[in-house]
N, C-alpha and C positions, 0 to 999 in steps of 0.2 A: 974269206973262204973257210974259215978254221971253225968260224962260228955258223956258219950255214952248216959245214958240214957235223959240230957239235948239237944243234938243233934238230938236222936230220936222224942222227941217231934216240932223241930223245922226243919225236914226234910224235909217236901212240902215245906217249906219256902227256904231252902239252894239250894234245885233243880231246886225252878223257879226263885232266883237270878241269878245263874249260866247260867240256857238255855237263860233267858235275858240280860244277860251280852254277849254272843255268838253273838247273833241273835243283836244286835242293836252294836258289834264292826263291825260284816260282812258289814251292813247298812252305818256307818259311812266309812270304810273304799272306800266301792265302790260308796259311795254319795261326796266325798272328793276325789276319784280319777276322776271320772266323771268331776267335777266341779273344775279341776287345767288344766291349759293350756295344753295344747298336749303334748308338747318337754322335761314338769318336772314330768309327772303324774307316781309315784311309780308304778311299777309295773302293771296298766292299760294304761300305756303311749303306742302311738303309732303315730310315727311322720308319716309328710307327706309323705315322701320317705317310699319306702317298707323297710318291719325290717331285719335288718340281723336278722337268727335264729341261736342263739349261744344257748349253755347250760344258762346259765344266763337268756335270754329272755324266754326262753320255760320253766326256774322254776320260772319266775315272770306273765307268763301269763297263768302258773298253779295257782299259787297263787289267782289270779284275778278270774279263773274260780271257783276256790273253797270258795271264799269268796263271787261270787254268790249262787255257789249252798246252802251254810249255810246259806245265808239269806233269800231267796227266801222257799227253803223246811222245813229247823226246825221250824219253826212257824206253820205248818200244821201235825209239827210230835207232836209237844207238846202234844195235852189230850190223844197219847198214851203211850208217857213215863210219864207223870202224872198217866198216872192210873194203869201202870207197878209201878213205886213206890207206891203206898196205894197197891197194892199185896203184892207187896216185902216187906213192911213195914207189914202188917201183916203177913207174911209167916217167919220175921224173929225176930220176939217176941220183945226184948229191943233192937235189934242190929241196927242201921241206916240203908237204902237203895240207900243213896248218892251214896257210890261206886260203885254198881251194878248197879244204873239207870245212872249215866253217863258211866258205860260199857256199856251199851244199846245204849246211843244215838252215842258214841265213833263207836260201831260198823254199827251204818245206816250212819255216815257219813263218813265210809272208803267207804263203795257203792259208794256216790254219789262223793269222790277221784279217785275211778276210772271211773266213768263218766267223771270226769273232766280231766283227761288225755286223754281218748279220743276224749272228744271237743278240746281239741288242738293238738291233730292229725291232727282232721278234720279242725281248723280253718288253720295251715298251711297247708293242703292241698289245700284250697282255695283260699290260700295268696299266694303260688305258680303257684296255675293254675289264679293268676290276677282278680278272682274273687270275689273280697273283697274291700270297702270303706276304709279310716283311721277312721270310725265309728265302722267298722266290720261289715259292712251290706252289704250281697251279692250286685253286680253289675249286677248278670244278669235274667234279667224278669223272663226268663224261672225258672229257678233255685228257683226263689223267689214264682212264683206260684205255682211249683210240692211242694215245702218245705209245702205251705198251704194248700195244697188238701190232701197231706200225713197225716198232723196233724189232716186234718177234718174226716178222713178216717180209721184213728185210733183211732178215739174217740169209735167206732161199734164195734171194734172187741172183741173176746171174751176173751185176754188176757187184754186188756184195762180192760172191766169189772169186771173181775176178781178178777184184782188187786184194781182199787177200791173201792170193796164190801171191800176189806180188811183193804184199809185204815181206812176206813168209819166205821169199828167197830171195835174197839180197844177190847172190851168182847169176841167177836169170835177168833179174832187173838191170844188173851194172851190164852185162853182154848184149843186151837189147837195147838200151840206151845212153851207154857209153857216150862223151863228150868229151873232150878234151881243153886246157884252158879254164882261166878263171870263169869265163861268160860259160863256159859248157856244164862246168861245176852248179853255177847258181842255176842253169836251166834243168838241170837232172835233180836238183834240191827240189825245184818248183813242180817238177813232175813225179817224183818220192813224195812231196806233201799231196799232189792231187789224187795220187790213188790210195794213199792214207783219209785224204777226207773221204772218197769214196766207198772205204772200206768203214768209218765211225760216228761219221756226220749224226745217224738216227740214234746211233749208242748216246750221243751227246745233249741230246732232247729229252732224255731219261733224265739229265737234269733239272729239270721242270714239273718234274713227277716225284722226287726224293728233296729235291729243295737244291739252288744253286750256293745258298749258305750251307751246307749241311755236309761239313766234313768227312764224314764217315761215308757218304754217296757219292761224295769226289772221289773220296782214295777206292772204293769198293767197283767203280768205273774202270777208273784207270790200271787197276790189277788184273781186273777180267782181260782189257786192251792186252794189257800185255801179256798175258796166259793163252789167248787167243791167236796173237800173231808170234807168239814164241815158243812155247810146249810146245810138245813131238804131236799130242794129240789134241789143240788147239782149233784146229780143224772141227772135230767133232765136238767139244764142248761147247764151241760156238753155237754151233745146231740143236744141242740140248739144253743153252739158255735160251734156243731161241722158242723153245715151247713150252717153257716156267712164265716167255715172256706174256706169251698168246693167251694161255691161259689164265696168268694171271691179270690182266687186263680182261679176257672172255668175263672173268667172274670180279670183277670191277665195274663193266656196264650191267651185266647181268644181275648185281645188288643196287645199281641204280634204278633197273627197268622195275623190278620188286617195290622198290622203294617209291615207285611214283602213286 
């Protein structure tokens, strides 16, 4: 009891060791793959030759995709499972919240696990139709322009918004779907990540247009993520990337329509 209740006391402490031990191995591991030669790079590697896709290849450039999406997104899920733990940590008297808010974050990053299999659906379906760099960044204009008018175009919509009102207030969210229990934890995890996929899915296809190797467009991603669903004004710069995005893409196909 001495020790539950010594662990209790130091529970915000054991949760934000843990999400930042997560969040900066994701970091190191895709700032350390980026930054090794082509032909040795674990599981980001991708030689000059197109890749054979073996079993092997397609569970290492899952890998790759899910140690994006953990770096890039849990830094913007943090002040909800922070404050899912002080609930739970009140709602369960002397008992720790460790276990139940890493059920939490355990279940928003099976979401974004299956996101990540289907970007590598999608990235070999690219790699097959020849549409793709050894960067991973589409080859062809058109493709690269529809990809930013999509993103600019779904920043308006009403499931975009939606889902970011919800990011964006972590007190509406836990009042609305409050659970109780380890199972209630991982199910509010699962529902935290599905309206986070909601709200970035198309920001994430922006990958394919800057390069999925290409450091500086991971992290330049993942800071807008979280400027968007965290700034006071987040809200509105969402909406005014979203017509650098249109436009920028408008005059993407528009030097290709010139160019035929």
């Amino acid at each position: 009891m001495e020790f539950l209740a010594r662990l209790h006391r130091h529970d915000r402490a054991i949760v934000v060791a843990i999400l930042l031990a997560v969040i900066l191995a994701s970091w190191a591991y895709l700032l350390v793959g980026v930054d090794m030669p082509m032909p040795e790079m674990p599981g980001m590697a991708m030689p000059m030759d197109a890749p054979v896709w073996t079993a092997g290849y397609f569970a290492l450039t899952l890998l790759m995709w899910m140690a994006m999406m953990t770096a890039m997104m849990l830094p913007s899920a943090m002040p909800m499972l922070l404050f899912y733990d002080s609930i739970a940590r009140k709602r369960g008297a002397q008992t720790t919240a460790v276990g139940s808010t890493s059920l939490f974050g355990l279940g928003y990053l099976v979401v974004w696990l299956g996101f990540s299999i289907g970007a590598v659906l999608l990235q070999y379906a690219f790699d097959k139709a020849s549409l793709l760099s050894p960067m991973m960044e589409t080859t062809s204009v058109a493709l690269a322009g529809v990809i930013l008018v999509f993103a600019g175009v779904y920043q308006w919509t009403p499931l975009k918004q939606s889902c970011l009102r919800q990011c964006r207030s972590p007190l509406d969210f836990i009042m609305t779907w409050w659970r109780g229990g380890n199972r209630g934890a991982f199910a509010m995890g699962l529902r935290h990540g599905a309206v986070c996929l909601g709200c970035c899915w198309v920001l994430m296809l922006l990958l394919f247009v800057g390069g999925v190797m290409n450091f500086a467009w991971i992290t330049g991603i993942a800071l807008f993520v979280m400027v968007e669903k965290l700034a006071p004004a987040g809200h509105w710069i969402g909406k005014a990337a979203s017509v650098v995005l249109i436009v920028w893409g408008a005059a993407v196909l528009v030097s290709l329509a010139y160019a035929v």
